[in-house]
Backbone of each chain as ProteinMPNN parsed JSONL, in Angstrom:
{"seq_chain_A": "XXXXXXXXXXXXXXXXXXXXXXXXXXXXXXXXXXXXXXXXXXXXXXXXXXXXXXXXXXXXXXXXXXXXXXXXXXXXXXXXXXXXXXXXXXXXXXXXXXXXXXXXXX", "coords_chain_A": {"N_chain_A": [[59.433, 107.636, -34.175], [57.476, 105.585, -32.268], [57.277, 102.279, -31.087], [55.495, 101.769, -28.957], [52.86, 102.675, -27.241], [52.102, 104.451, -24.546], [49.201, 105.043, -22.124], [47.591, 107.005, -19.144], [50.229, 109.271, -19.062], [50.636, 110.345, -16.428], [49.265, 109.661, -13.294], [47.077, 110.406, -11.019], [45.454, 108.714, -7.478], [42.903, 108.363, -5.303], [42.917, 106.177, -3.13], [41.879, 102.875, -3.265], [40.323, 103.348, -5.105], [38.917, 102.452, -8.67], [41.918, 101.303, -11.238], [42.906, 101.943, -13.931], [45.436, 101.384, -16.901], [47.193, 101.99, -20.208], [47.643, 100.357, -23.107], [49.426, 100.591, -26.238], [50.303, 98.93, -29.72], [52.512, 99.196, -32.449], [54.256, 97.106, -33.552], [53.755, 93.531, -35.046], [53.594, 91.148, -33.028], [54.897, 88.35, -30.198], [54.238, 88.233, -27.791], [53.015, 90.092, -25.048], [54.546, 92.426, -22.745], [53.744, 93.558, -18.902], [55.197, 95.938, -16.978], [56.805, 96.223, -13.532], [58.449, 99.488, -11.74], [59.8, 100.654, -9.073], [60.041, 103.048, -6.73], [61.908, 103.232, -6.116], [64.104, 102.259, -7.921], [63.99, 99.708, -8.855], [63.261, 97.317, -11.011], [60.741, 94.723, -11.625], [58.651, 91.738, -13.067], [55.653, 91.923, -14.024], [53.154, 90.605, -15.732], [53.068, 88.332, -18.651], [51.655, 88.101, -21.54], [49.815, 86.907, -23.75], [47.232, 86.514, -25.291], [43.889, 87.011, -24.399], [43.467, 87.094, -21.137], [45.009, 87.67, -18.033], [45.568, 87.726, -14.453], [46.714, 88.362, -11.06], [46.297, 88.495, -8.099], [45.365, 91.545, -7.099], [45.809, 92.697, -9.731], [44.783, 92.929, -13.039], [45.434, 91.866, -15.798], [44.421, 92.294, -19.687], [44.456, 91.838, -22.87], [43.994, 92.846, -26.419], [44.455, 91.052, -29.567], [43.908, 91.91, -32.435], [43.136, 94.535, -31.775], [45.285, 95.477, -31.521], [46.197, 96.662, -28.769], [46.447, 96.665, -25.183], [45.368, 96.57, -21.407], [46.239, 97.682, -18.077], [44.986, 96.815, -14.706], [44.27, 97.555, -12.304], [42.442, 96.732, -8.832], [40.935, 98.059, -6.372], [42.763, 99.983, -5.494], [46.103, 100.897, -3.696], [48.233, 102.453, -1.511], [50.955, 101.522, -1.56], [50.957, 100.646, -4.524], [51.79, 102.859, -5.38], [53.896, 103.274, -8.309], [56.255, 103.225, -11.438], [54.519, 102.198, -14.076], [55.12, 100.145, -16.969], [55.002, 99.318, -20.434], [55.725, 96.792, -22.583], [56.645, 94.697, -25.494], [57.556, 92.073, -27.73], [58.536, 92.212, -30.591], [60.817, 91.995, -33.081], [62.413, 92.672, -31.656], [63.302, 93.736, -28.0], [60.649, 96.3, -27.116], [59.848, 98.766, -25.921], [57.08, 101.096, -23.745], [57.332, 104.358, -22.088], [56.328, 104.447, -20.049], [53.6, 104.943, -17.058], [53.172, 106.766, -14.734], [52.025, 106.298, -11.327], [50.501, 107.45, -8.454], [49.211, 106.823, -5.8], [47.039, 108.184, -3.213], [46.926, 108.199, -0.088]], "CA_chain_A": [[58.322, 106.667, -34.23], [57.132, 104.802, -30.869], [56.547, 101.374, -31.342], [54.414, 101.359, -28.088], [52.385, 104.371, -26.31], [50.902, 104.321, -23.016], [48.67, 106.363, -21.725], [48.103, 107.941, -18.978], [51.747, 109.285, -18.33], [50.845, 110.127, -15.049], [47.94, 109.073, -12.839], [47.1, 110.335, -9.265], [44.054, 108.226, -7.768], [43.152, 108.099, -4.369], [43.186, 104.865, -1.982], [40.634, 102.067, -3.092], [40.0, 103.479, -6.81], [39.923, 101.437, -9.815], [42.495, 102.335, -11.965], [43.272, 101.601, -15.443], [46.158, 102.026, -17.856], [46.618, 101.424, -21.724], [49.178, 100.328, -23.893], [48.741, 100.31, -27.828], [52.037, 99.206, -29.982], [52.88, 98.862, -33.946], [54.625, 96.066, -34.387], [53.801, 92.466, -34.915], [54.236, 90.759, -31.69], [54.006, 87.369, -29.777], [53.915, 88.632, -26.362], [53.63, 91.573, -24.282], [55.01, 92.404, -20.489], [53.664, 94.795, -17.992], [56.373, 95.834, -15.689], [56.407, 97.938, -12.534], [59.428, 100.123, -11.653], [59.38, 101.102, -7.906], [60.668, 104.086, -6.581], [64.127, 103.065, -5.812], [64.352, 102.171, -9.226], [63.885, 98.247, -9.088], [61.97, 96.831, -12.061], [59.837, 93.699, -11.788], [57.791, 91.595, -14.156], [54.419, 91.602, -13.579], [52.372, 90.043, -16.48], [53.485, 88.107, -19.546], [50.542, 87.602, -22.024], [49.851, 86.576, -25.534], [46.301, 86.126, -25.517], [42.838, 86.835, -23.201], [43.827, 87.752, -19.71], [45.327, 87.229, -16.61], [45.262, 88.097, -12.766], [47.449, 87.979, -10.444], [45.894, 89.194, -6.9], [44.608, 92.678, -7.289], [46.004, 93.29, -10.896], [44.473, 91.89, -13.85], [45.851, 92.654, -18.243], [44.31, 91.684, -21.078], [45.097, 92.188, -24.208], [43.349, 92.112, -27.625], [45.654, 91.152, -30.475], [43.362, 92.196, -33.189], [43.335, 95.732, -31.562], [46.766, 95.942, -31.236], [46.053, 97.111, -27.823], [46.574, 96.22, -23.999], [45.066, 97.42, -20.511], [46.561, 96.736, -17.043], [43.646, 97.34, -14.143], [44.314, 97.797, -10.574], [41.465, 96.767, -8.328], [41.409, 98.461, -4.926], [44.093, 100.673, -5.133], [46.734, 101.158, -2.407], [49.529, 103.556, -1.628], [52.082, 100.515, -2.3], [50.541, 100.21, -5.531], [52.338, 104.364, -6.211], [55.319, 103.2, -9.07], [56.011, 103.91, -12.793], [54.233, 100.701, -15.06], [55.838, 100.109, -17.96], [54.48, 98.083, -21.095], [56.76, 95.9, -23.443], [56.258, 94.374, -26.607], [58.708, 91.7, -28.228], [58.472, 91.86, -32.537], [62.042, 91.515, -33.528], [63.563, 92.537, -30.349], [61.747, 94.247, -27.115], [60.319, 97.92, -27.193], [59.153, 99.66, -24.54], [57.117, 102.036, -23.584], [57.921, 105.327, -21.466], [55.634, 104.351, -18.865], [52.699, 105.531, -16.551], [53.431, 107.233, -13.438], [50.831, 106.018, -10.809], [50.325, 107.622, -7.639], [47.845, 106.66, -4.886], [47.268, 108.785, -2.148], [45.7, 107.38, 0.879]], "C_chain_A": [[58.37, 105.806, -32.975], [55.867, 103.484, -31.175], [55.348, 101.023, -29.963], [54.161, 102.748, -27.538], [51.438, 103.45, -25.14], [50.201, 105.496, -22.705], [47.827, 106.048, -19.701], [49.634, 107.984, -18.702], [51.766, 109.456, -17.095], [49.37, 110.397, -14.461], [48.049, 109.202, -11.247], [45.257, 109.439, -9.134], [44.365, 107.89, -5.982], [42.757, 106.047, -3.469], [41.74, 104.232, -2.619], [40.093, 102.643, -4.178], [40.077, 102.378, -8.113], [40.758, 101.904, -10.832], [42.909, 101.306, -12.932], [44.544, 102.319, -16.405], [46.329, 100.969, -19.071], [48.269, 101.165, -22.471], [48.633, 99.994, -25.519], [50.235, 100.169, -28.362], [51.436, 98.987, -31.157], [52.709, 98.229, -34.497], [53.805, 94.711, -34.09], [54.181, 92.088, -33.92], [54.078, 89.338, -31.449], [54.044, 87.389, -28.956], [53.893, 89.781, -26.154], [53.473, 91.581, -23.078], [53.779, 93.642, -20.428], [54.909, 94.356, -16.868], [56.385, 96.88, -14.665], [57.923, 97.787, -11.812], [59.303, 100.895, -10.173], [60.238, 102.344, -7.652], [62.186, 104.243, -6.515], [64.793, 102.591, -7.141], [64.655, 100.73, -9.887], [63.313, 98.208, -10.753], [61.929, 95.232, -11.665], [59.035, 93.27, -12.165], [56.563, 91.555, -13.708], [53.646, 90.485, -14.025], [53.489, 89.629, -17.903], [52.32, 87.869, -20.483], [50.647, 87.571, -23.789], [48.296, 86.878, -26.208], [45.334, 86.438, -24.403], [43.408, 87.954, -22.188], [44.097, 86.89, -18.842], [45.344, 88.181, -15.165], [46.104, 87.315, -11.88], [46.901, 89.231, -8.882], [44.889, 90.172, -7.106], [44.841, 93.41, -8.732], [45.694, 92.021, -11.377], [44.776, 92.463, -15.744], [45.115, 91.435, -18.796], [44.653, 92.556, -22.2], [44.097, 91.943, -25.739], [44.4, 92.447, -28.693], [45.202, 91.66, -31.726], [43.424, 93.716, -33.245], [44.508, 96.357, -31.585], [46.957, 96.536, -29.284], [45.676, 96.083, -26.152], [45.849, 96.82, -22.406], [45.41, 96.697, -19.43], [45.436, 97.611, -15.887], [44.499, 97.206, -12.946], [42.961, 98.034, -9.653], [42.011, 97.699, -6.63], [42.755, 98.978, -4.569], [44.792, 101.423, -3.521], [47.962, 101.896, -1.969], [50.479, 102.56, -2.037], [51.811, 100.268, -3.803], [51.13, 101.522, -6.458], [53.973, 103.419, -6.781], [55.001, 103.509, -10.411], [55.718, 102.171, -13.161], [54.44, 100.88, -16.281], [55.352, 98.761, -18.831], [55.746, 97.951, -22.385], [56.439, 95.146, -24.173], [57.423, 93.705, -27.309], [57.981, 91.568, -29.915], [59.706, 91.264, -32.799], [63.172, 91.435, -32.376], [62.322, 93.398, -29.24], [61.527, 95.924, -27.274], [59.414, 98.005, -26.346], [58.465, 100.986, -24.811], [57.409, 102.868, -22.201], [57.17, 105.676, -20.121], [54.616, 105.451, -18.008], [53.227, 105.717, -15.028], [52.258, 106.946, -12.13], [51.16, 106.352, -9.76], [48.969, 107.461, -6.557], [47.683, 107.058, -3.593], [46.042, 107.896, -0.93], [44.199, 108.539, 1.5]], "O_chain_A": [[59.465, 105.311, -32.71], [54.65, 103.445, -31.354], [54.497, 100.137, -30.048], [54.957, 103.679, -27.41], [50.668, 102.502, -24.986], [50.514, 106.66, -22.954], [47.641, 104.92, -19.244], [50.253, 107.03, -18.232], [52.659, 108.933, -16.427], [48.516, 111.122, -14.971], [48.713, 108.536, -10.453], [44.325, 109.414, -9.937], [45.38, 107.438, -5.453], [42.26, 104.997, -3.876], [40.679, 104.851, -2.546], [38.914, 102.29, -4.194], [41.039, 101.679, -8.431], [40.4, 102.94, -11.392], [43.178, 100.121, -12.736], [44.617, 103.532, -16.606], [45.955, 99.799, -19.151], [49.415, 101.602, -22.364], [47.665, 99.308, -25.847], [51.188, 100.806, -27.914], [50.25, 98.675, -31.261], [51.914, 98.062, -35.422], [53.193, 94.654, -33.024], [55.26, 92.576, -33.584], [53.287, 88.77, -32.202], [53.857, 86.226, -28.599], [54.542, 90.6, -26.804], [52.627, 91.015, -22.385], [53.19, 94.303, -21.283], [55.335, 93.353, -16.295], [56.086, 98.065, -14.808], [58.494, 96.762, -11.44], [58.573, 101.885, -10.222], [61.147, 102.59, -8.445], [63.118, 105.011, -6.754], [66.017, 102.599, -7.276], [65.255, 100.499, -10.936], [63.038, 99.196, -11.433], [62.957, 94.597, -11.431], [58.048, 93.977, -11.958], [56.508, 90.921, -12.654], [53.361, 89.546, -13.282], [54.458, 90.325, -18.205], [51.721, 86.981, -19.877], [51.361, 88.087, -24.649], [48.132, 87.346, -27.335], [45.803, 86.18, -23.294], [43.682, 89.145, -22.334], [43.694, 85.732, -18.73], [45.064, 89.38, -15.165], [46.251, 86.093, -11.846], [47.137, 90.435, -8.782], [43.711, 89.858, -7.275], [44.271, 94.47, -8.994], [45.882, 90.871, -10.982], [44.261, 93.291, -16.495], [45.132, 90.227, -18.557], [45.034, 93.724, -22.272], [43.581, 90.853, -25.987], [45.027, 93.496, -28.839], [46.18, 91.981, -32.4], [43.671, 94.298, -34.301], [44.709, 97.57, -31.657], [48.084, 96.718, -28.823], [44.906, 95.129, -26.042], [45.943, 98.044, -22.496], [45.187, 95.488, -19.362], [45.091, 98.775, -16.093], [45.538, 96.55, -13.003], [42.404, 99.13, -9.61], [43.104, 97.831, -6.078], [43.569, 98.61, -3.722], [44.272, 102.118, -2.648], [48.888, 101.393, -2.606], [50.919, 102.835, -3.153], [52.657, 99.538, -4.319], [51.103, 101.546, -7.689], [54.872, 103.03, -6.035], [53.9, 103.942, -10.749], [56.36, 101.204, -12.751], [53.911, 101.867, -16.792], [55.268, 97.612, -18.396], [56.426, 98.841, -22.896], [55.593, 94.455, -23.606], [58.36, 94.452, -27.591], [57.02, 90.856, -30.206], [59.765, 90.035, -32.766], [64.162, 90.737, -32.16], [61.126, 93.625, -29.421], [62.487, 96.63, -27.586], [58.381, 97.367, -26.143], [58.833, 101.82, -25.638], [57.707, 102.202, -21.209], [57.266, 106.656, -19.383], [54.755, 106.658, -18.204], [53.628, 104.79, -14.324], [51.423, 107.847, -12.214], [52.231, 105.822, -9.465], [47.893, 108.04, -6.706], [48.165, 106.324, -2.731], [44.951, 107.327, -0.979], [43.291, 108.063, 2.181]]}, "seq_chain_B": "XXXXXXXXXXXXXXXXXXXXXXXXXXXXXXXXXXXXXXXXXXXXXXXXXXXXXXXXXXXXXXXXXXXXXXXXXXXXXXXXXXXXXXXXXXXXXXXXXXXXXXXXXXXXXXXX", "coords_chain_B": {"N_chain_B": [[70.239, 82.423, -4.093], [70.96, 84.871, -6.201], [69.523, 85.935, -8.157], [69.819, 88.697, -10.624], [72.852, 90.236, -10.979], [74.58, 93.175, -11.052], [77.86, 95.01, -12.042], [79.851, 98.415, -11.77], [77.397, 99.718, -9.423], [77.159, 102.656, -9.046], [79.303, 104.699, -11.076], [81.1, 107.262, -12.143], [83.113, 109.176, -15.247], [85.375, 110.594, -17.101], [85.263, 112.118, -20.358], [85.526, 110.365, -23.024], [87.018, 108.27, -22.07], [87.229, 104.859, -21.023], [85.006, 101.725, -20.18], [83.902, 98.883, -18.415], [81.111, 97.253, -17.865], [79.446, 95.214, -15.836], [77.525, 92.011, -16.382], [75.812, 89.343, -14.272], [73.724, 86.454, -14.173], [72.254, 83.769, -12.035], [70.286, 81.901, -12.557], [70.415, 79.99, -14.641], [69.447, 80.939, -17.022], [69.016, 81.42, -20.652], [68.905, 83.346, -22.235], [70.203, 86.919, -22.199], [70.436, 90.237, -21.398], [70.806, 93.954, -22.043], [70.173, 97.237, -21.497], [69.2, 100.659, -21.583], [68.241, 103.299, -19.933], [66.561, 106.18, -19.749], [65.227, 109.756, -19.012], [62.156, 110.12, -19.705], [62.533, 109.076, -22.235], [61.691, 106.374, -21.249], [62.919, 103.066, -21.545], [65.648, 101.122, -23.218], [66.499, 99.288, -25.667], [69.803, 98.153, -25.865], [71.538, 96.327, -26.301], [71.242, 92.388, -27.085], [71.577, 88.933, -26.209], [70.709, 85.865, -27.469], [71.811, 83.304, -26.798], [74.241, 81.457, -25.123], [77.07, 82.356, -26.649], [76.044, 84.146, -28.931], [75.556, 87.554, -29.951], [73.43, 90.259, -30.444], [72.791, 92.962, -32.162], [70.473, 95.572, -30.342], [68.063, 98.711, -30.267], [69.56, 100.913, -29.629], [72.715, 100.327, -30.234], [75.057, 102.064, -31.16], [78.29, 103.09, -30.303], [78.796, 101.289, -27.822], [79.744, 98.068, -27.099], [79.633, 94.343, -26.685], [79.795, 90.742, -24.962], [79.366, 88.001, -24.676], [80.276, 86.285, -22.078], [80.024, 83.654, -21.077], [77.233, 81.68, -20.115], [76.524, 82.623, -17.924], [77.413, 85.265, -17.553], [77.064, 88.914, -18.47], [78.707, 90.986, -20.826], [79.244, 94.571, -20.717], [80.763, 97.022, -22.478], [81.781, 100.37, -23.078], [84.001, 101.821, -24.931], [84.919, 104.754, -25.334], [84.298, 106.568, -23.924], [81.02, 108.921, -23.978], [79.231, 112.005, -23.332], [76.671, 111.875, -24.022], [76.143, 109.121, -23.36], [75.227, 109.228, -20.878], [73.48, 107.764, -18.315], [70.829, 105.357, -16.8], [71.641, 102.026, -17.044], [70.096, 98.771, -17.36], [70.736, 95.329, -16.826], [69.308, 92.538, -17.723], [67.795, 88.908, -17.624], [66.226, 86.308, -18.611], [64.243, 82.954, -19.708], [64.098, 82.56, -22.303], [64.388, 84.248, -25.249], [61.815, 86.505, -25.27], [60.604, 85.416, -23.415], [59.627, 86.02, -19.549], [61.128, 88.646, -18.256], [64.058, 89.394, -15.956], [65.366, 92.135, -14.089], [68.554, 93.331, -13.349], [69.777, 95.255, -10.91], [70.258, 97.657, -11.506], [73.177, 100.412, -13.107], [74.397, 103.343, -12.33], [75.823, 105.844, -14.655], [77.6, 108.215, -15.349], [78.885, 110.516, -17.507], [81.74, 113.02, -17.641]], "CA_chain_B": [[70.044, 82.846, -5.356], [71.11, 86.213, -5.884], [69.016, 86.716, -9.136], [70.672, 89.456, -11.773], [73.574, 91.505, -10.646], [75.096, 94.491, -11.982], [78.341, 96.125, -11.22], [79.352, 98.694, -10.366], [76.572, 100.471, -9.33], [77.423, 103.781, -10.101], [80.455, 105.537, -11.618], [81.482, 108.437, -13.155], [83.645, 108.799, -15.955], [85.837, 111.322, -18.367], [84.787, 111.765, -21.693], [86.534, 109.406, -23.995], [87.506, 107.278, -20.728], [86.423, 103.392, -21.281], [84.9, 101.155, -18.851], [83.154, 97.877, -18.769], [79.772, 97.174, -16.638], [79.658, 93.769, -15.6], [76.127, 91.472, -15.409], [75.696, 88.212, -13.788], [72.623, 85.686, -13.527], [72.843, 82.733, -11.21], [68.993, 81.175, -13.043], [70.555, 79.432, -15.561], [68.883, 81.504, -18.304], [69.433, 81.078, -22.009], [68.893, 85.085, -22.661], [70.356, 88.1, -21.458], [69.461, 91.521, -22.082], [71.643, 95.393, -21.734], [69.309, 98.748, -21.581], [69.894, 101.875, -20.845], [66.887, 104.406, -19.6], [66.486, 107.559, -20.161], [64.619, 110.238, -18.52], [61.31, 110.568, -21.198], [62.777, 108.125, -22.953], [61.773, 104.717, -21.41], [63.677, 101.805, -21.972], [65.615, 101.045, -24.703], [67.931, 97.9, -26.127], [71.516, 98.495, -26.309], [72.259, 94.673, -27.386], [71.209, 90.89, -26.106], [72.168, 87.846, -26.4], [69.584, 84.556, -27.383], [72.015, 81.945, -26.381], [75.53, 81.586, -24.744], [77.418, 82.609, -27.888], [75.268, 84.666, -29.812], [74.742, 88.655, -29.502], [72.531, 90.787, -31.404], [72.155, 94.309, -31.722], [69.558, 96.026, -30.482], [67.644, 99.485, -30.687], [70.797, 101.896, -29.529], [73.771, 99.739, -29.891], [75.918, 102.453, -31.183], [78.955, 103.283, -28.708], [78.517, 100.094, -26.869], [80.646, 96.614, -27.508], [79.571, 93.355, -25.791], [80.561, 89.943, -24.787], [78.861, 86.92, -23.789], [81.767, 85.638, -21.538], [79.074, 81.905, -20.585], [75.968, 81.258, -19.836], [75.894, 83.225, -16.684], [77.533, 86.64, -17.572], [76.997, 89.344, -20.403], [79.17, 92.344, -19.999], [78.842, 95.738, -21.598], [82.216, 97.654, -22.754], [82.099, 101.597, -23.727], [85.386, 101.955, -25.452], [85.485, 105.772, -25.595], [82.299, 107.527, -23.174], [80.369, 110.607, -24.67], [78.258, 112.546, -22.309], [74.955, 111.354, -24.572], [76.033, 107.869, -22.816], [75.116, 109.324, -19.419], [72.436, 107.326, -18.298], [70.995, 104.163, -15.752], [72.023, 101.061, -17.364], [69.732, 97.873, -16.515], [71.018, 93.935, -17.291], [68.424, 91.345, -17.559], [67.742, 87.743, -18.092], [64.877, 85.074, -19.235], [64.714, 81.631, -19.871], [64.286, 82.006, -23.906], [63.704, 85.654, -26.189], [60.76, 86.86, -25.254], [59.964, 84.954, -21.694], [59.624, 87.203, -18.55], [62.502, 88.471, -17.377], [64.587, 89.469, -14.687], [66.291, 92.774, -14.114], [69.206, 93.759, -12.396], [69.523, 96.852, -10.085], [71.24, 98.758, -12.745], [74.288, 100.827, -12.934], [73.922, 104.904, -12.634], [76.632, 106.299, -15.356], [77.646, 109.805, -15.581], [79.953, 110.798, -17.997], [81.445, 113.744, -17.96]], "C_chain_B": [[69.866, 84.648, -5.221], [70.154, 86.685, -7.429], [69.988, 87.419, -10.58], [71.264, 90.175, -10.552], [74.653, 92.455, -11.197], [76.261, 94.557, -10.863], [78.934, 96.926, -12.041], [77.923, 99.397, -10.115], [76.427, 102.69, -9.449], [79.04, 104.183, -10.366], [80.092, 106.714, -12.836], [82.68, 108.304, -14.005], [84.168, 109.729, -16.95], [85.009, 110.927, -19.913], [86.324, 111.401, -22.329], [87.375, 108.227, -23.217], [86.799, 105.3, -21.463], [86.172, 102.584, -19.691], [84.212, 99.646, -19.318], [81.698, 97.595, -17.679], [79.802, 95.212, -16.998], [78.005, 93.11, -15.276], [76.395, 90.122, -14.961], [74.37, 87.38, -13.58], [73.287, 84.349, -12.981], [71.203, 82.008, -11.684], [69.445, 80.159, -13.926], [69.736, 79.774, -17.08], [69.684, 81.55, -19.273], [69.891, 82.591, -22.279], [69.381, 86.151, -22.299], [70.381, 89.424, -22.592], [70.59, 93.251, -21.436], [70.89, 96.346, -22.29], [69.709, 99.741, -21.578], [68.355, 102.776, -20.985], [67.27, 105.638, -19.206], [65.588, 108.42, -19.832], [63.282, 110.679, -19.663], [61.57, 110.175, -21.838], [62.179, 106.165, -23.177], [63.049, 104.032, -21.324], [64.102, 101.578, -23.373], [66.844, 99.675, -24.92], [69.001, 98.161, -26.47], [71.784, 96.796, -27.048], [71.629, 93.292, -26.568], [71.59, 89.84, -26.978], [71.211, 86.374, -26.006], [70.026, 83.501, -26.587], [73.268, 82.292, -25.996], [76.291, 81.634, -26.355], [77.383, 83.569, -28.852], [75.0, 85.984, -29.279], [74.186, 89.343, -30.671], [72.44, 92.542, -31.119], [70.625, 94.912, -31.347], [68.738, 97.65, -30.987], [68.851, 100.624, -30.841], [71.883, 101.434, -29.434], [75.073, 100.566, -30.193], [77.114, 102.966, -30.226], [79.305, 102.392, -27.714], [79.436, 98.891, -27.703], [79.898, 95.948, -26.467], [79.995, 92.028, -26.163], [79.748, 89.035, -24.205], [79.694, 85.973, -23.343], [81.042, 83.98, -21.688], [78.063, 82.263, -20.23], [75.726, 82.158, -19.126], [76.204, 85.106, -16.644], [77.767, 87.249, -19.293], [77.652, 90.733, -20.115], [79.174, 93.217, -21.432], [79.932, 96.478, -21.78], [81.728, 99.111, -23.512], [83.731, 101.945, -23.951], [85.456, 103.402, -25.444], [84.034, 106.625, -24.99], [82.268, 108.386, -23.428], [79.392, 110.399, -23.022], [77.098, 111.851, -22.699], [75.425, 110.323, -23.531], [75.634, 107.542, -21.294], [73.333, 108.705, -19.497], [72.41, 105.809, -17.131], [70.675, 103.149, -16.739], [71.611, 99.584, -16.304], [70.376, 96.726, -17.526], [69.594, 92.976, -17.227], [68.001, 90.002, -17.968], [66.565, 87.21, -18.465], [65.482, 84.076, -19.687], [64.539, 81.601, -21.348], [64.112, 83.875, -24.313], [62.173, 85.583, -25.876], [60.055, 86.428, -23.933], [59.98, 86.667, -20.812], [61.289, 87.576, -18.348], [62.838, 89.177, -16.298], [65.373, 90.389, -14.647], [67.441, 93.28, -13.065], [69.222, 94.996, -11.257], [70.017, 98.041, -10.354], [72.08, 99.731, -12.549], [73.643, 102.325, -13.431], [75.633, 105.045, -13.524], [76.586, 107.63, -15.549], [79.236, 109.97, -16.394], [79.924, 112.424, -18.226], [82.22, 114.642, -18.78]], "O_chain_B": [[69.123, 85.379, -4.566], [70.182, 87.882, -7.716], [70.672, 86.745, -11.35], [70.689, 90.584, -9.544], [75.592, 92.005, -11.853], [76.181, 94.381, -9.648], [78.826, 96.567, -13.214], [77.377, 99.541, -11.209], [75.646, 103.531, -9.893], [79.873, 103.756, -9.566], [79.337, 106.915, -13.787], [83.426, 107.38, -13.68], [83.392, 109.799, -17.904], [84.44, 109.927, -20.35], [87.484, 111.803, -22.243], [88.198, 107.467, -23.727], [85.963, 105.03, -22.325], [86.747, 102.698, -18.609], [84.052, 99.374, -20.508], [81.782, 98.05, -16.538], [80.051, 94.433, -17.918], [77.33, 93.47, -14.311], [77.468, 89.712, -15.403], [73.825, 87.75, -12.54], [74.396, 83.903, -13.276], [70.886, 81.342, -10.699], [68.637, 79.231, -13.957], [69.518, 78.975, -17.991], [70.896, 81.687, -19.106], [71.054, 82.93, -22.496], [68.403, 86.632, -21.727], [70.362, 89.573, -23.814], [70.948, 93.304, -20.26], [70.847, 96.416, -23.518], [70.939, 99.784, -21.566], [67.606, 102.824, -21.961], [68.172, 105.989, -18.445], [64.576, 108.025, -20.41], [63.52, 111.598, -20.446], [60.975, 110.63, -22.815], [62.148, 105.31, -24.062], [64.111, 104.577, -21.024], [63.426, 101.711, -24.393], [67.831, 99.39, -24.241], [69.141, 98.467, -27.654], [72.164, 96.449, -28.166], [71.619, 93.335, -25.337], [71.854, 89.878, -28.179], [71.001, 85.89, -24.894], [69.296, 82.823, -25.863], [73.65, 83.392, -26.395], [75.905, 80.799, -27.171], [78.351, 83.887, -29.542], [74.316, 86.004, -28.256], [74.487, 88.989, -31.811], [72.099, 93.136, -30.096], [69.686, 94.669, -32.105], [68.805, 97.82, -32.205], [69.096, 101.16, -31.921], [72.492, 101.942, -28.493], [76.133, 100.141, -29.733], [76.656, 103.313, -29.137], [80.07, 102.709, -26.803], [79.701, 99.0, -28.9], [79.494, 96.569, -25.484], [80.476, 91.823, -27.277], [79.373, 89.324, -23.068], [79.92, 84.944, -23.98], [81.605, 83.175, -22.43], [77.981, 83.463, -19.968], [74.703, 82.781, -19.41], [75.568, 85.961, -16.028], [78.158, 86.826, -20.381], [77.187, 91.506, -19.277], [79.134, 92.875, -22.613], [80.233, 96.73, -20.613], [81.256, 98.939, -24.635], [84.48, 102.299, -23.041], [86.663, 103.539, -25.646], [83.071, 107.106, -25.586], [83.273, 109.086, -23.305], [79.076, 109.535, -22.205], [76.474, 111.224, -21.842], [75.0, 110.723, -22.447], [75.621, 106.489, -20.657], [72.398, 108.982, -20.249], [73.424, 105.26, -16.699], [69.594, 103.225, -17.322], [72.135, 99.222, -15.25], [70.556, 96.955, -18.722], [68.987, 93.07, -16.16], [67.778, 90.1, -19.175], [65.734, 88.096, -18.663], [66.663, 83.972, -20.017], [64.847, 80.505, -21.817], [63.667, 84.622, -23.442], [61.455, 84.652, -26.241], [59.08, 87.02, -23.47], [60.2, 87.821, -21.18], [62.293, 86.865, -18.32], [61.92, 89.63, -15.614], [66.455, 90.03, -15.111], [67.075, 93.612, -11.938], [68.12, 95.491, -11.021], [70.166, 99.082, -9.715], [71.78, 100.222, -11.461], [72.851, 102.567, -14.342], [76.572, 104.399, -13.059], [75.546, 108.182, -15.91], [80.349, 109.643, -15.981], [78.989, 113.098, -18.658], [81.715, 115.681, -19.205]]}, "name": "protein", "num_of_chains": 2, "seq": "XXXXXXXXXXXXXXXXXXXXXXXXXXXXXXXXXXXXXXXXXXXXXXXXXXXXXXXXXXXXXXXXXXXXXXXXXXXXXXXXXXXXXXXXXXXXXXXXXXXXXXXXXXXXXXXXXXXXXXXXXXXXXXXXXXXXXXXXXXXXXXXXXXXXXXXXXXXXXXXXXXXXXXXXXXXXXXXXXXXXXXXXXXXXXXXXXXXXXXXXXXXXXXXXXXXXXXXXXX"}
């Protein structure tokens, strides 16, 4: 059982596309991350959200809590923008999902 | 401010060998956090810890022991390594359960 799914698992899109990915989870929550995982195998938080939406530069998540469901957008996509994004969900403790592979070719 | 840091960064390891992985924050965070990822797996919770004191199991804690030495470090102990345990092992912090947090640069493990 997978308390969170993402979709797509993997996403080619060339340079200056908009691109979209999804996250849907289970459990009860009162937040959920997006996180992006760079090639070298960093991770860094992106988004924290509870509620609505936010934006930060060229990425913007919202979330509807009613839906159970999340979407992180990428305006103007850019080859720095190719890593795996990873969505997170705290209920009792955190659960992850298995992340979207995003590639952006120039 | 060095952030989260892990060591070591990788090792290998006999089966049934023990080791300990070491984390560190220098934020002054309440929370820390021990993963382990898995190829098609994601991310998953081996154990954290809400407050200096306090640890909790999480999703895969079997195999695993930990230790919240203070505030600033949370270390991870395999008392007896199986191959399943091969895997990259991230640490991470936040200022409460559930804030953002902060991950280390995580430890590659190969047991073999």
């Amino acid at each position: 059982k997978n308390e969170v799914e993402q979709s797509p698992q993997n996403l080619t899109a060339q340079e200056g596309e908009f691109i979209t990915i999804n996250c849907s989870y289970s459990v009860g929550i009162s937040a959920l991350h997006w996180l992006q995982q760079h090639p070298g195998g960093g991770i860094v938080s992106l988004f924290m959200l509870s509620s609505g939406k936010k934006k930060h530069g060229r990425l913007i998540a919202t979330i509807n809590i009613q839906e159970k469901h999340s979407s992180l957008h990428i305006t103007a996509s850019h080859p720095r923008d190719s890593a795996v994004y990873i969505c997170a969900v705290w209920g009792n403790q955190f659960y992850f999902g298995t992340g979207t592979s995003l590639t952006v070719i120039p | 401010n060095a952030g989260v840091t892990q060591t070591p960064k990788f090792q290998v390891l006999k089966t049934g060998q023990s080791m300990t992985l070491q984390c560190a924050q220098d934020m002054n965070h309440n929370s820390m956090y021990w993963y382990r990822q898995d190829p098609g797996m994601g991310l998953r919770l081996i154990y954290y810890s809400a407050s200096e004191g306090t640890t909790d199991k999480g999703e895969v804690p079997n195999g695993y022991n930990v230790s919240r030495l203070n505030k600033r470090e949370f270390s991870l102990r395999l008392e007896s390594a199986a191959p399943s345990q091969t895997s990259v092992y991230f640490c991470a912090s936040g200022e409460q359960l559930d804030n953002e947090q902060f991950f280390g640069p995580g430890t590659r493990l190969t047991v073999l």
